[in-house]
C-alpha positions in Angstrom: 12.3 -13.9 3.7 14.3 -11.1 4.7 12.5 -8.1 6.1 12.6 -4.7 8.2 10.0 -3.2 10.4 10.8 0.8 11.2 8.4 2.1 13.8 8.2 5.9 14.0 9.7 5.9 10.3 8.9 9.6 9.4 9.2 13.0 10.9 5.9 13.8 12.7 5.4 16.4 10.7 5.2 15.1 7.2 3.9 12.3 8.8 0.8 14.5 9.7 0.4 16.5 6.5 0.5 12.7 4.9 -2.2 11.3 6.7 -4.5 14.8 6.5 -4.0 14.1 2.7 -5.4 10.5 2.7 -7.2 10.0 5.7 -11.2 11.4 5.1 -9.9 14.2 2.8 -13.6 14.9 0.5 -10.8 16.2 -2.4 -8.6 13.5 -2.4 -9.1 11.4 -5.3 -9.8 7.5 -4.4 -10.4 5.6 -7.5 -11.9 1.7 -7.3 -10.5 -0.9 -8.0 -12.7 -4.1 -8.4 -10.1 -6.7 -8.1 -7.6 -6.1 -4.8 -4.9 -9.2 -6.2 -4.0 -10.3 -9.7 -2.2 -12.9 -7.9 -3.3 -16.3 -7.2 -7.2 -15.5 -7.2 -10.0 -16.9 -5.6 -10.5 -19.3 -2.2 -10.7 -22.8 -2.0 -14.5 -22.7 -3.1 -13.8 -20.1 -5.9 -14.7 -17.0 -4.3 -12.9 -13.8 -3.8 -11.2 -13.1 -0.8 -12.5 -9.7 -1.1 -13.8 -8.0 -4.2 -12.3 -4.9 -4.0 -10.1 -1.7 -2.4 -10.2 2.1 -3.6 -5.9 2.9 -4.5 -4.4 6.2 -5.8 -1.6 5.8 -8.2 0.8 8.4 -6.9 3.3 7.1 -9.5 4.0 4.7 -11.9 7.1 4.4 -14.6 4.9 1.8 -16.8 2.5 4.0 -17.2 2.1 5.7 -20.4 2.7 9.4 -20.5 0.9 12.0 -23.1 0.8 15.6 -23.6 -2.4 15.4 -21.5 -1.9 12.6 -19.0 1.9 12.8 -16.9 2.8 9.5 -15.3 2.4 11.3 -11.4 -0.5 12.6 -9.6 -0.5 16.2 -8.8 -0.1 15.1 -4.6 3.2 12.9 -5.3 5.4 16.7 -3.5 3.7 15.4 -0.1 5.1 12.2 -0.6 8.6 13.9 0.1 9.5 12.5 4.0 9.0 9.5 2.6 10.6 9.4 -0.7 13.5 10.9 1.4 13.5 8.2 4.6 13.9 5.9 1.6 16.4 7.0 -0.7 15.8 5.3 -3.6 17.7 5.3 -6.6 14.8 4.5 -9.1 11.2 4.2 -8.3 8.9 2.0 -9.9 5.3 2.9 -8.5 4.1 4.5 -5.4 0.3 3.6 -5.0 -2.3 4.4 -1.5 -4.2 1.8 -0.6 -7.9 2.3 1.2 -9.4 -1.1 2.4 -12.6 -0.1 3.8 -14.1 -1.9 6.5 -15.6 -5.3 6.8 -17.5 -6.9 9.3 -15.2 -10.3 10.1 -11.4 -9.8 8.4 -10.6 -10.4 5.2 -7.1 -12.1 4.2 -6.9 -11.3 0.1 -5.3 -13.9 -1.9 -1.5 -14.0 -1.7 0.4 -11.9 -4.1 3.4 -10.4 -5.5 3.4 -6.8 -6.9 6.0 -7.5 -9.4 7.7 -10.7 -10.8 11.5 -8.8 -10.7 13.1 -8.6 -7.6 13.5 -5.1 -6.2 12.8 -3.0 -2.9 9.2 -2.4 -1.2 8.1 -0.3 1.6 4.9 0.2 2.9 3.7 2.9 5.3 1.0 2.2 7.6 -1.0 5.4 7.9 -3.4 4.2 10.3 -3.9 1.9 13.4 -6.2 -0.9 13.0 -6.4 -5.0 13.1 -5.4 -5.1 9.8 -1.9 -6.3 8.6 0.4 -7.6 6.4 1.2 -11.5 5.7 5.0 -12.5 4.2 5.4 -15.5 2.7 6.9 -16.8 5.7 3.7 -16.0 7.4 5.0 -13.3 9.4 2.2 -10.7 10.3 3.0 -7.1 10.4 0.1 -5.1 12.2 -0.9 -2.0 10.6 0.5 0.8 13.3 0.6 4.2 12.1 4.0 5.7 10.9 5.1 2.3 10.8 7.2 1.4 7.7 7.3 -2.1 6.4 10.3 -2.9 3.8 10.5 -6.0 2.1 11.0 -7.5 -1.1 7.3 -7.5 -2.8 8.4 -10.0 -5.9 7.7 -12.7 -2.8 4.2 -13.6 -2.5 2.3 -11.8 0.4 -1.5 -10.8 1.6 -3.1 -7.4 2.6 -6.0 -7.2 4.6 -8.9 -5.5 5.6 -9.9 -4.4 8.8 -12.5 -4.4 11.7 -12.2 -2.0 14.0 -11.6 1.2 12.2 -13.8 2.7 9.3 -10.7 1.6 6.6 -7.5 0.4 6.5 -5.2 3.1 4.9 -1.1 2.6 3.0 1.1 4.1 0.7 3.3 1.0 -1.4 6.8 1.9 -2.8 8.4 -0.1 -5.4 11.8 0.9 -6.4 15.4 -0.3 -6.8 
């Protein structure tokens, strides 16, 4: 599996005004989501890895628009340093993830985010134990401004973590 780790990926800056958005924000909207993979589901004894994450769907092309609902939350223009330290020519969704805390760490069940193969990045907002597995079984540690790009149509695991109050991302998809 081919794959990049950028440390430092973004201006400090919009780094900054990033993570002041996300990170223990009382208006920024976390929704739950009861299920954290739609991949390959449950542990050896039937059990899920971990039942579930709070995300914010930033944007997604598959979604349906109306004259009420657009396809792209209202916070996407903060998204800019990154949207721009990845040039993409098409994007498919941009989602945050929020894996609160657990006691020991939790490996979710191995997934991919889309069948197709296109481009991923992820953007580690915070420092913590937590991390991402490849398929390889590579782990990339969750360090802040660190970007992860990879092809997400290969199966991989998130995490929780342990020694902060949550585990905090932003996933790109796009082409």
């Amino acid at each position: 599996m081919l794959y990049k780790v950028v440390d430092n990926a973004l201006p400090e800056e919009g780094f900054e005004e990033i993570k002041k958005l996300m990170l223990w924000n009382k208006d920024f909207p976390w929704y739950a989501t009861d299920q954290v993979t739609f991949g390959e589901q449950g542990t050896k004894d039937g059990r899920v890895s971990n039942s579930y994450y709070l995300t914010h769907l930033f944007y997604y092309v598959g979604r349906p628009v109306s004259l009420t609902t657009l396809n792209l939350s209202t916070f996407l223009p903060v998204l800019k340093p990154l949207v721009d330290f990845l040039e993409p020519k098409s994007i498919v969704r941009i989602k945050g993830n929020f894996y609160p805390s657990t006691h020991n760490l939790l490996e979710n069940d191995r997934h991919h985010d889309f069948s197709f193969s296109h481009n991923g990045a992820i953007l580690y907002l915070n420092t913590c134990d937590g991390y991402t597995k490849l398929a390889d079984g590579t782990k990339i540690d969750s360090v802040e401004n660190r970007v992860l790009l990879f092809d997400p149509s290969e199966y991989h695991n998130s995490t929780t973590c342990t020694n902060q109050k949550g585990r905090f991302n932003i996933n790109v998809n796009f082409f």
